[in-house]
N, C-alpha and C positions, 0 to 999 in steps of 0.2 A: 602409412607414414607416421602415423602420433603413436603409432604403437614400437617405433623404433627408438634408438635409445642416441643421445647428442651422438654418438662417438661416431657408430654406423652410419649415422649421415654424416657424420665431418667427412666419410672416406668416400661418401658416394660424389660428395662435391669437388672431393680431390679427382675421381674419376673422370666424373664431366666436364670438370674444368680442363684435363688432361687431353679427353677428346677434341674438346674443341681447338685444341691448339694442334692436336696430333693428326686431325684430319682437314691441316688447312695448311700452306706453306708459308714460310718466314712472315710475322705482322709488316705489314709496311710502316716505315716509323714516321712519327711524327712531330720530328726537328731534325737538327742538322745529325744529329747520334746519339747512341745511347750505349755509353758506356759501363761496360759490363762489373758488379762489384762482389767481390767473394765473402763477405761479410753477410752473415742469415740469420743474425737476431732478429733480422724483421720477419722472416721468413717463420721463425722458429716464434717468434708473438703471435703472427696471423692465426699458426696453428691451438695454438693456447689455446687464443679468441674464440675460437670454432668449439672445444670444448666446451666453452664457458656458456655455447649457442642452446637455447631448447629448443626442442624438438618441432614446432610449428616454425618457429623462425629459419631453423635450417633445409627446413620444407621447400620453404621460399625460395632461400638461397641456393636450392639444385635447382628448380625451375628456370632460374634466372638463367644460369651458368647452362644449360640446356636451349635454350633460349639463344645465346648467346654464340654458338657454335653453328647456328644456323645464321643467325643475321650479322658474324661477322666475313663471311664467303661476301666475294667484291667480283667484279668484272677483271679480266686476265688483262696481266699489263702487256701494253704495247711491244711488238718485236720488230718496229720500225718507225719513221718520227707519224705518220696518221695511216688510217685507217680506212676512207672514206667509206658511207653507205651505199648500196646503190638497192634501186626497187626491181631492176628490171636484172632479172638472171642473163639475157642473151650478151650482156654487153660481160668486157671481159673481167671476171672475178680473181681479187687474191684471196689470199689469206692471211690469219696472223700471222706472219712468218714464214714457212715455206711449206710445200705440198709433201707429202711422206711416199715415198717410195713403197713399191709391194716388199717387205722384209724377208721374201724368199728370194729378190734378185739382188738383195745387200752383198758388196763385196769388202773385203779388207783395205781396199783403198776410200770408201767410203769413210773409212775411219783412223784416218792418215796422210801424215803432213808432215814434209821434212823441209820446210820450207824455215824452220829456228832455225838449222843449223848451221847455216851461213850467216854471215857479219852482216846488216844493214849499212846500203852507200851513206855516207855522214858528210860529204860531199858539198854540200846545200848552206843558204847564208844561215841556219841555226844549228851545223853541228851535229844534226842525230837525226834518224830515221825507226820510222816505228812499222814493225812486221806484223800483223796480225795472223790469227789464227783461228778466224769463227767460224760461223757456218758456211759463211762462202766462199772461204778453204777447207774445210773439211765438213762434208755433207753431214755423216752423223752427226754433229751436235745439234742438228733441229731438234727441238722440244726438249734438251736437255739443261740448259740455263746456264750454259758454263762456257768462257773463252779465254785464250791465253794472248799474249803477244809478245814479243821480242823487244827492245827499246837500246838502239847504239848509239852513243855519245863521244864524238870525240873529246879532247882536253877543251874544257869549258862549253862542251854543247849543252841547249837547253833545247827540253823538251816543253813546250811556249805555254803557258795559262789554257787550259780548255776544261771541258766537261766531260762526261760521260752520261747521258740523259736517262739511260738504261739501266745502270750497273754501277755496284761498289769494285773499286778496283784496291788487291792486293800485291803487292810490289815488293820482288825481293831480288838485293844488290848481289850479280852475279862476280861482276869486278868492278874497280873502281871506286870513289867516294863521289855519293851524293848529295847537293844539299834540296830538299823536297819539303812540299807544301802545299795546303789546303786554307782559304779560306771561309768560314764562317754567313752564312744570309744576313740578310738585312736582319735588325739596324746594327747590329757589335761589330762584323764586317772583321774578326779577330781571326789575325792568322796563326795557324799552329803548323809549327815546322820543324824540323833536324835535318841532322848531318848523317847518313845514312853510312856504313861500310862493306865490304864483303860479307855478305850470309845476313845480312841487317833485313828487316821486312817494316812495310811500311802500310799505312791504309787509308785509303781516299774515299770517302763518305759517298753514295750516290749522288749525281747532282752537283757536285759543289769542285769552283773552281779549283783546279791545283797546277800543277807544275814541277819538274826535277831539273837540275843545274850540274851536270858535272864541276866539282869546283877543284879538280884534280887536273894532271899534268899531260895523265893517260888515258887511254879509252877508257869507256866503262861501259857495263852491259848489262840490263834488268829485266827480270821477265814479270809481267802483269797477269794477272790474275784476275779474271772477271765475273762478274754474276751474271750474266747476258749470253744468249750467243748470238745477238750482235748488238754489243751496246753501246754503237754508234757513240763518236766525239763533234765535238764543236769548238773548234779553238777559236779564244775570243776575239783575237784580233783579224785574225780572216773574214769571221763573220761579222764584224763590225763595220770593219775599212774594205772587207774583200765579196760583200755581197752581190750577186747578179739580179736584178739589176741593184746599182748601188743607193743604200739609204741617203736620202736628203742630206746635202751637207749644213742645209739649216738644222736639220736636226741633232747632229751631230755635235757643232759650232753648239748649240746650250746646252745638250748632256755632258758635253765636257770640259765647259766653258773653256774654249781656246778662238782663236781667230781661224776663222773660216780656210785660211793659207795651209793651214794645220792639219788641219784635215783633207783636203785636196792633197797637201804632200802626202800624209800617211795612206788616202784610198789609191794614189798610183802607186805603191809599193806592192800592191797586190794584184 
């Protein structure tokens, strides 16, 4: 290594650092996003920097970045809300996610769903109905991380405040006008929203509250885009007021400081 020259090792650490990203899947982020910028003067300084590095110091800096491709490998995330351990094999075992089929008895309906192309019933006191598409509609997509869904709105339905605990979900307006939103973690709690239209695409961070609003006359129709194949939802208010059994209404009555009456109406709506 001392016998190599700054430039050689700036590329070997462009390599391993390369590696370790390239043999490992998306970083998991840590806030609510991380917005992407097209601007590479910093990018194009780092490299500078690296020149300006001798040869022991860059020594270092491939070790590290070596290093680093090994202890940033993490335990596979969840494909369902837990997991549980168990010690004893006889009792009954799952899996992450689901069991794999012998791939000689795979057929083409394993990998097939015509279950979009009908309208969702909108029927209901919110106005829309959400179709999914994951792997427990369509077998192939175990261990592939990817699901879709359908989303009907009639004139002014909303699809209600929830999560997605699994998955960043992408959203694009097939008809109609949306008005769509994400909120922000503690403590800014800052909403970022628009008014979506035909062909418009929108994106909801993993994790973080959102919501869509038909704020049109007409239907409207969206299909979601997920990182998950099942990236399971949690809408807030269900799970707040609609839990089985149901949370304390003392508890309730001080997270949201209202009178207790309040909340009793709201958990019999569910």
């Amino acid at each position: 290594m001392k016998k190599m020259g700054a430039n050689t090792l700036a590329y070997i650490v462009l390599l391993a650092m390369a590696f370790s990203v390239a043999s490992a899947s998306d970083p998991s982020p840590l806030q609510d996003f991380c917005v992407a910028v097209n601007d590479t003067n910093d990018t194009e300084n780092s490299l500078y920097n690296m020149k300006k590095m001798g040869a022991n110091t860059l020594a270092y800096v491939v070790l590290l970045a070596m290093a680093f491709s090994v202890a940033s490998a993490s335990d596979p995330s969840p494909l369902q809300d837990f997991c549980v351990a168990v010690n004893d094999t006889n009792d009954t075992v799952f899996v992450n996610g689901k069991f794999c089929r012998d791939p000689k008895l795979a057929t083409p309906n394993d990998f097939f769903f015509s279950g979009l192309r009908l309208p969702g019933n909108t029927s209901n006191k919110l106005g829309s109905m959400v179709t999914p598409a994951n792997v427990a509609q369509i077998p192939g997509l175990n261990t592939l991380g990817v699901s879709l869904a359908r989303v009907d709105y009639a004139p002014y339905g909303l699809n209600p405040p929830h999560i997605h605990p699994r998955a960043t979900e992408i959203l694009t307006v097939l008809e109609g006008t949306l008005y769509v939103g994400f909120v922000t973690s503690n403590p800014e709690n800052r909403l970022i929203s628009k008014v979506l239209y035909k062909g418009d695409v929108f994106v909801f961070p993993q994790g973080l509250i959102h919501f869509q609003l038909n704020v049109g006359t007409t239907n409207a129709v969206a299909i979601a885009s997920l990182s998950s194949q099942n990236p399971g939802v949690i809408t807030i208010a269900k799970a707040v007021f609609g839990s089985k059994p149901a949370i304390s209404a003392d508890v309730l009555t001080k997270a949201f400081q209202v009178d207790k009456n309040v909340v009793e109406y709201l958990q019999s709506q569910f």
